[in-house]
N, C-alpha and C positions, 0 to 999 in steps of 0.2 A: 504494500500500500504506500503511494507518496505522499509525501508529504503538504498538508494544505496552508496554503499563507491567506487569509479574507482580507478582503478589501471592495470597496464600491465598484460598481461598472456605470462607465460614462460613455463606452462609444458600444453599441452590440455587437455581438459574435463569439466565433472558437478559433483557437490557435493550438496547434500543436508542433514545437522546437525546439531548439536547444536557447537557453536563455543567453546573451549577450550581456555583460555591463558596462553603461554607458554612463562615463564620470567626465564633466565639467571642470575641473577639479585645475586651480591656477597656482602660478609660486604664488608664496606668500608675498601681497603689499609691503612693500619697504616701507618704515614708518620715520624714514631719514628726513631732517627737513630741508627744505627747499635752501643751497645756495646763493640762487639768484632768483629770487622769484617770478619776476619779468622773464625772465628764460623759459621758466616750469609756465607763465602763462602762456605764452609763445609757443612751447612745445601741447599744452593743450588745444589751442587751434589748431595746430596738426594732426593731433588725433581725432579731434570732431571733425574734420575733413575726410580723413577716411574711415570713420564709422557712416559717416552719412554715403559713401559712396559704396560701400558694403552691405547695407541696408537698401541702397536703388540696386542693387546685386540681387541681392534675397528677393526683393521683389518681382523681377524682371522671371527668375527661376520660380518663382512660387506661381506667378501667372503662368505660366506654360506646361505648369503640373496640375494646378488644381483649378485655376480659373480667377477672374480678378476679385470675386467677394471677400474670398478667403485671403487675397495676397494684400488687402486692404489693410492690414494686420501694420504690415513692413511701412505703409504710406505715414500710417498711424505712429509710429517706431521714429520715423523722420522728423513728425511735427514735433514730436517730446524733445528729439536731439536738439532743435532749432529754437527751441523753448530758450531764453535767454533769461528771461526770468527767474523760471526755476530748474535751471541748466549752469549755462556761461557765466553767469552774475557770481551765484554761490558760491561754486565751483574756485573762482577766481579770487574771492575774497578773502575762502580759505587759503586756498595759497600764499595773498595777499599778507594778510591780517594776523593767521594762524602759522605761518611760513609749512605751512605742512608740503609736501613733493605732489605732483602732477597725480599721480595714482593714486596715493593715500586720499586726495581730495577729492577723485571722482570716486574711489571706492564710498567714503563716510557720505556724501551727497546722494547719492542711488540708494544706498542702504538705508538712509533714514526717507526719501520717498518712496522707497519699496515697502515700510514698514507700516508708513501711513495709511495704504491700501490696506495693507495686509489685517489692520488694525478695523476696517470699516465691519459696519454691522448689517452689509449688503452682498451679497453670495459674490456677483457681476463685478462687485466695485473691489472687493478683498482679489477676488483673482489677475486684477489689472497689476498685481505687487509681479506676477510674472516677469513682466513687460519690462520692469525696471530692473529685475537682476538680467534678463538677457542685453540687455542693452548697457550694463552694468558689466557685465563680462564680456561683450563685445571689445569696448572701449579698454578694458584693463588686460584684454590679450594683444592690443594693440600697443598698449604702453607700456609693456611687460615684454615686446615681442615673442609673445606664446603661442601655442598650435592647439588646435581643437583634435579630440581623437576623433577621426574619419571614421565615417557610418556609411558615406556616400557609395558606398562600393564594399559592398560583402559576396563571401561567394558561395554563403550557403542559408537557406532562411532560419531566422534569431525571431526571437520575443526578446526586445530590448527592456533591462530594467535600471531604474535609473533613480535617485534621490528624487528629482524632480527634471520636467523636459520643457524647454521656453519655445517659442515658434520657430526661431531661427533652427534649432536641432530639430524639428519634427520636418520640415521644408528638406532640412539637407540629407535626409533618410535616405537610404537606399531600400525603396518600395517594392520594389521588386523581391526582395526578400526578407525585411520586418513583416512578421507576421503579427506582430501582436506588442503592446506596454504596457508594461507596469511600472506602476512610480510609489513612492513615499507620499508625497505630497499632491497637490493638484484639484482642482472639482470640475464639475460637467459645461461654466464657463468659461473656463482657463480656456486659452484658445490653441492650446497644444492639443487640449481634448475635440475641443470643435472641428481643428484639422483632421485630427484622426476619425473623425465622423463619417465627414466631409470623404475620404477614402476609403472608407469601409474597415478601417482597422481596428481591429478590440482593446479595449481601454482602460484596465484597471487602475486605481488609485485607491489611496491608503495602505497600502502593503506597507508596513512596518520594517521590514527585511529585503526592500526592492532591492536595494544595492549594494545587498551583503554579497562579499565577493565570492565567499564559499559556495554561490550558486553559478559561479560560472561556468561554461561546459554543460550545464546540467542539462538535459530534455525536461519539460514541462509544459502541461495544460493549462492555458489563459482562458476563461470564461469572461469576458466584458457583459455578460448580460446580468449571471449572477452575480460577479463582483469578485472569484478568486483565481488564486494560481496555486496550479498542484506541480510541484516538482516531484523528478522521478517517478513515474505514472507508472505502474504495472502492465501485466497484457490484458487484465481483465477492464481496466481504466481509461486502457488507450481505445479498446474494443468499442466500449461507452460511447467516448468521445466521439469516434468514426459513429456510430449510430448516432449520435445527437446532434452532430454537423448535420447530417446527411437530412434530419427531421427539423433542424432550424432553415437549411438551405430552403427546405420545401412552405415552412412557415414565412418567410422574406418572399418568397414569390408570390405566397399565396397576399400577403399585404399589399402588395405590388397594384392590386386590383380594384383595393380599397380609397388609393389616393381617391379618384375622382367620383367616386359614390357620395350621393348625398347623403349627409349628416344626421339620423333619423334613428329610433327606437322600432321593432320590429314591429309596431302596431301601425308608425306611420307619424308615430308621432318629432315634427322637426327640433331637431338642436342645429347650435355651430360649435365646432370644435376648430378653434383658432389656434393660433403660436403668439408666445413674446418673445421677442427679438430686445437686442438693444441697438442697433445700428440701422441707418437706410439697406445696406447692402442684405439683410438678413431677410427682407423682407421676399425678395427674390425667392429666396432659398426655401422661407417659408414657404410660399406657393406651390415649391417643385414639389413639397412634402405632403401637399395636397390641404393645407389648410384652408378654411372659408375667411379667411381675413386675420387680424391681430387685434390679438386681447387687450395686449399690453405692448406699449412702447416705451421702453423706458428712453424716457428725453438727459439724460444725467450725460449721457457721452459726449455731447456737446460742450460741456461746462467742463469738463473733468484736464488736467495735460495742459495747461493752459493760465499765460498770467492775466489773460483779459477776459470778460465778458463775451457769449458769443452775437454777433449782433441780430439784428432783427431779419435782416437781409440771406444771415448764413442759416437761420435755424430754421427760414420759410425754404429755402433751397433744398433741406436735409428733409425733411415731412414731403415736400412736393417731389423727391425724389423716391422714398418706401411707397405715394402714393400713386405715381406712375408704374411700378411694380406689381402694386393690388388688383389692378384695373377693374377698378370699384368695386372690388372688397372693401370693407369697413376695419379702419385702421382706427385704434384709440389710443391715443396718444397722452400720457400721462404727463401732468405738471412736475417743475422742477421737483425731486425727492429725495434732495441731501438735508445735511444740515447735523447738528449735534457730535458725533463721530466721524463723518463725512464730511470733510474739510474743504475749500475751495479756496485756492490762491489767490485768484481775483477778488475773493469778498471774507472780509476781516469777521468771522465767529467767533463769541464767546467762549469761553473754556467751562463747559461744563461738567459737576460734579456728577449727574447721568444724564448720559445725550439720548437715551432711549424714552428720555421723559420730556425732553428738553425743545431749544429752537428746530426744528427739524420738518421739513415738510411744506403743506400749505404754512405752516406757522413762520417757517423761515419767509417762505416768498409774499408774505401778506407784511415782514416786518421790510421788507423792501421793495416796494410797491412799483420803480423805478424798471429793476430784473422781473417782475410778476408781466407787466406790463407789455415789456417786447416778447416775451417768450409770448403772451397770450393774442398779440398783434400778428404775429407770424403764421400761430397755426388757424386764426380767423383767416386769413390771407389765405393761407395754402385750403383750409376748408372749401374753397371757390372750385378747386381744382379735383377734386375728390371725397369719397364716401369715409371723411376726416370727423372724430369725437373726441371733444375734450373730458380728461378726468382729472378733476381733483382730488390728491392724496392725501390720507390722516386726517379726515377731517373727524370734529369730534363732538360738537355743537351746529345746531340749526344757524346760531347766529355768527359762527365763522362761515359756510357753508352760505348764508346772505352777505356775509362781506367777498367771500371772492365770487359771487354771481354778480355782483355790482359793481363792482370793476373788471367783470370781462364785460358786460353791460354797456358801460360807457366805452372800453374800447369798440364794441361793436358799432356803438352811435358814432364817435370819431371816424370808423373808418366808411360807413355811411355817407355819412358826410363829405369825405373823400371819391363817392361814388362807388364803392365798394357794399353790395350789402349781402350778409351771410347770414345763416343761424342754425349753426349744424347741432346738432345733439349735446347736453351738457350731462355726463354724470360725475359720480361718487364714487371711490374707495371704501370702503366697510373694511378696517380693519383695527380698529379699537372697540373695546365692548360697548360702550356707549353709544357705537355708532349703529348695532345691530340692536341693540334694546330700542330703540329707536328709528329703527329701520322704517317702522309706517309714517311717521312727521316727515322724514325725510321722501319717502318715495313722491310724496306729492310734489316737491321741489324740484327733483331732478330727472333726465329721461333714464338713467338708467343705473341700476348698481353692478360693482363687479367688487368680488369678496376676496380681497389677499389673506390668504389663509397663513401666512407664515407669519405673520405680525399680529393676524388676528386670535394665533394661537399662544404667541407668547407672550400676550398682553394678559390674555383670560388667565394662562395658568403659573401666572409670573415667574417666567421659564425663559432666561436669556437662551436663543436657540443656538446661538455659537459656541456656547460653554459647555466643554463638554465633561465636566466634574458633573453635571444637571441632566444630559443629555438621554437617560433614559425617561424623565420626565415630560422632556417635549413632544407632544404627543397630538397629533390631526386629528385623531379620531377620537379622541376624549371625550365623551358625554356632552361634557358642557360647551365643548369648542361645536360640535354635531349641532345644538340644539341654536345656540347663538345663529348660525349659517341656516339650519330650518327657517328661524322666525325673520329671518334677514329674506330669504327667497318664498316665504307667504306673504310677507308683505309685499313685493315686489308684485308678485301674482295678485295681490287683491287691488293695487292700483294699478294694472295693465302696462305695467314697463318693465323689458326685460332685466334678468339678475344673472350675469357669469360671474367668475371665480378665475383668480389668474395666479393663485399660489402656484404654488410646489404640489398641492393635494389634487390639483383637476386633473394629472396625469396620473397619478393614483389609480390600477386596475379595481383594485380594492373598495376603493371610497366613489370612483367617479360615477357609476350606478345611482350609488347611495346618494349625490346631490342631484341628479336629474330628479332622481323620485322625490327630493323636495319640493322640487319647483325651477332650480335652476337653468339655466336656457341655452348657456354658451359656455364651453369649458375652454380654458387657452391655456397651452402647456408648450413645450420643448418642442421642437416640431417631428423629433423622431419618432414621438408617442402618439400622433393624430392617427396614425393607420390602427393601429394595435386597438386604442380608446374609440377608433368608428367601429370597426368590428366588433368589438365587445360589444358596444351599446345597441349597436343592429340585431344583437341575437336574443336581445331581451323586451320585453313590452312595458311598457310605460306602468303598469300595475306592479309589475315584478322588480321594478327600479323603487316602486313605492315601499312595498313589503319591506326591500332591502334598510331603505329609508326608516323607517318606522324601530325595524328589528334592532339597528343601532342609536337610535334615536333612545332607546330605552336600555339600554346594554347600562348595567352595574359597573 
């Protein structure tokens, strides 16, 4: 019997090879200081010169393997370098100031913007910490003149395992014969994961022991669907395997069928099963997965990488861009959603003792009315062009919920008055208890609710969900979290506007039944899971989605 290591699965499929390990792994930063300073800043423009043209490198090679959504990544990679703000400036002052050397000073500046991602209490926004160590060790194999260990050329296929894998290493694979990763570290936004999707490659993370060396050589079974790696498989294991490929291969085809079937319970009863995305490029992508539109956009990508504001001009370009993708799908586009742990360069936040309690959300963008403003001018503007819905997040009283209807209000009179006149759909976020106890005052206000179950579960069971000392407590399907999302989608249902759900919990085989039989109307998830969640739901009848409802609706 071999040995099993568990971890998550973030891209599906089976692999079966010998394991590879692939180490990152730099001299040690000199911690000598800086001579001449002006020389070590001198010598930094040389090295941001050729990360930035190694980077249009990576890109150029990543378009011509996977296509340009995914090589967006490298474009992305570019504007951070170019970032002067919170790039060159820093960077240089430490030198300047701290006489630290050219490397110690790009290493301590990445490291501590890596960390501030890494620190956020937002799945999407914590994995952007990726981004800064590959670019982070871009730059310090440049100043270090170091070598990366080549992957690009193997000549037998590996399940690479690895601490952790940045896009730049997942790009320079040798595809041809990686059949499968595992890493340490990573989640199903990291966009090393997303690549791997993107190719059809199996994706474990969390293995504890990815890149313990003593597994190199070995033969071993990567399951990305279930989440582990068996090293040294037996004949009876390997036999397994060859049958369980052979019934997943026939299950992925059988999906296949599914993209373009309409959304619907076996009695006939319609849903939509949507994607959230966080980029225009993804929105693409969504489609090809066969989704009916986007749950959830998160608009944060915009503002994030960045020492300014983005304007009104760039954030109508980026929505009018996902909506020429949809082609009139209905895209719902969420208001700015940082704030408290979720930091932004361009705009000076207080330092709070819990930012999970704190400025964060509509609360942030209502306390500067200025940023609420263009972002809400833009997506009125783009709403001209497209099946475009505004939502607002965290909301938690009726009479925040009146203050930002009133100032998207008068922008809409403004741009009326301009000649411009729109009035596309306005809803709500449901993801504070408050907001579901109250679910029917609100449903008269707004056209529509959609339930983020991931905040709406860690507010009810005062459950930070990142922590994982607490981690068997956070809990979706919890009684009280079930029942809060029932009386949130009756209410819904008694004033005739629809109610989806864009957690983590709609891709849920388990649970996603169970909220249609409430009431729910539109589920939006990961776009991998739309096939798998229309099937499932096609084979059940809208009574049988109820019972399921009801049964855990009462569950001890």
């Amino acid at each position: 019997m071999g040995r099993l290591l568990k971890g998550r699965g973030y891209s599906e499929g089976l692999a079966l090879a010998e394991v590879l390990i692939y180490s990152r792994e730099l001299p040690p930063v000199p911690q000598d200081p800086a001579s001449d300073p002006e020389d070590d800043v001198r010598r930094l423009g040389e090295i941001l010169d050729k990360g930035a043209k190694e980077l249009e490198s990576l890109y150029e090679d990543a378009v011509g393997r996977m296509g340009e959504a995914q090589a967006e990544i490298f474009l992305a990679h570019q504007t951070i370098l170019e970032d002067d703000y919170s790039i060159r400036e820093p960077i240089e002052a430490l030198i300047r100031e701290e006489k630290m050397n050219t490397a110690a000073a790009i290493d301590r500046q990445f490291r501590e913007l890596a960390e501030m991602f890494r620190s956020m209490d937002d799945e999407l926004m914590s994995e952007r910490a990726a981004d800064f160590d590959d670019i982070r060790q871009m730059l310090l194999r440049i100043a270090l003149s170091s070598t990366v260990q080549d992957i690009s050329k193997l000549d037998k296929d590996a399940i690479i395992a690895a601490e952790e894998l940045t896009p730049s290493d997942t790009v320079r694979m040798d595809m041809a014969h990686i059949k499968g990763i595992a890493t340490r570290l990573g989640g199903p936004t990291a966009h090393s994961a997303i690549i791997a999707r993107s190719l059809g490659i199996p994706y474990v993370s969390g293995i504890d022991d990815a890149a313990e060396g003593g597994l190199e050589g070995h033969p071993a079974i990567l399951n990305g669907t279930e989440g582990w790696l068996l090293v040294d498989p037996d004949e009876d294991e390997v036999c397994r395997f060859k049958e369980s490929r052979a019934e997943m291969e026939a299950q992925m085809k059988d999906l296949e069928d599914y993209i373009h079937k309409p959304s619907q319970t076996a009695d006939g009863r319609s849903l939509e099963i949507c994607a959230n995305i966080g980029t225009p490029a993804e929105a693409a992508e969504a489609v090809s997965a066969g989704a009916d539109g986007i749950g959830l956009f998160r608009s944060e990508f915009l503002f994030m990488d960045r020492d300014d504001l983005p304007s009104e001009e760039e954030q109508y370009l980026a929505y009018r861009k996902a909506l020429a993708a949809l082609e009139g799908r209905p895209l719902i586009v969420r208001t700015l959603d940082i704030g408290g742990d979720k930091k932004l360069p361009a705009l000076p936040m207080p330092q709070e003792d819990n930012p999970f309690l704190g400025l964060r959300a509509i609360r942030l963008t209502m306390a500067n009315p200025a940023l609420f403003r263009t972002q809400l001018r833009a997506l009125l503007r783009a709403s001209a062009e497209g099946n475009l819905r505004i939502m607002f997040p965290m909301i938690s009283s009726p009479e925040e919920l009146a203050s930002a209807k009133a100032i998207l209000n008068e922008e809409k009179a403004a741009l009326a008055a301009e000649g411009l006149s729109v009035d596309p759909p306005v809803g709500m976020m449901i993801e504070v208890p408050s907001a579901a106890v109250l679910a029917d005052v609100f449903a008269r206000e707004v056209d529509f609710f959609s339930i983020g179950t991931n905040d709406l579960t860690q507010y009810t069971l005062a459950v930070e969900r990142n922590n994982a000392a607490v981690a068997d407590l956070y809990r979706p399907d919890h009684p009280a979290v079930l029942r809060l999302i029932a009386m949130t989608a009756q209410a819904a249902v008694r004033a005739g506007i629809p109610c989806g759900m864009c957690g983590e919990s709609a891709g849920d085989p388990a649970l996603a039944p169970a909220f249609v039989g409430m009431g729910v109307t539109e589920l939006s998830m990961s776009p991998k899971r739309i096939t798998a969640v229309r099937k499932l739901l096609g084979s059940l009848t809208w009574e049988e989605c109820r019972d399921m409802a009801e049964a855990l609706i009462g569950a001890k």
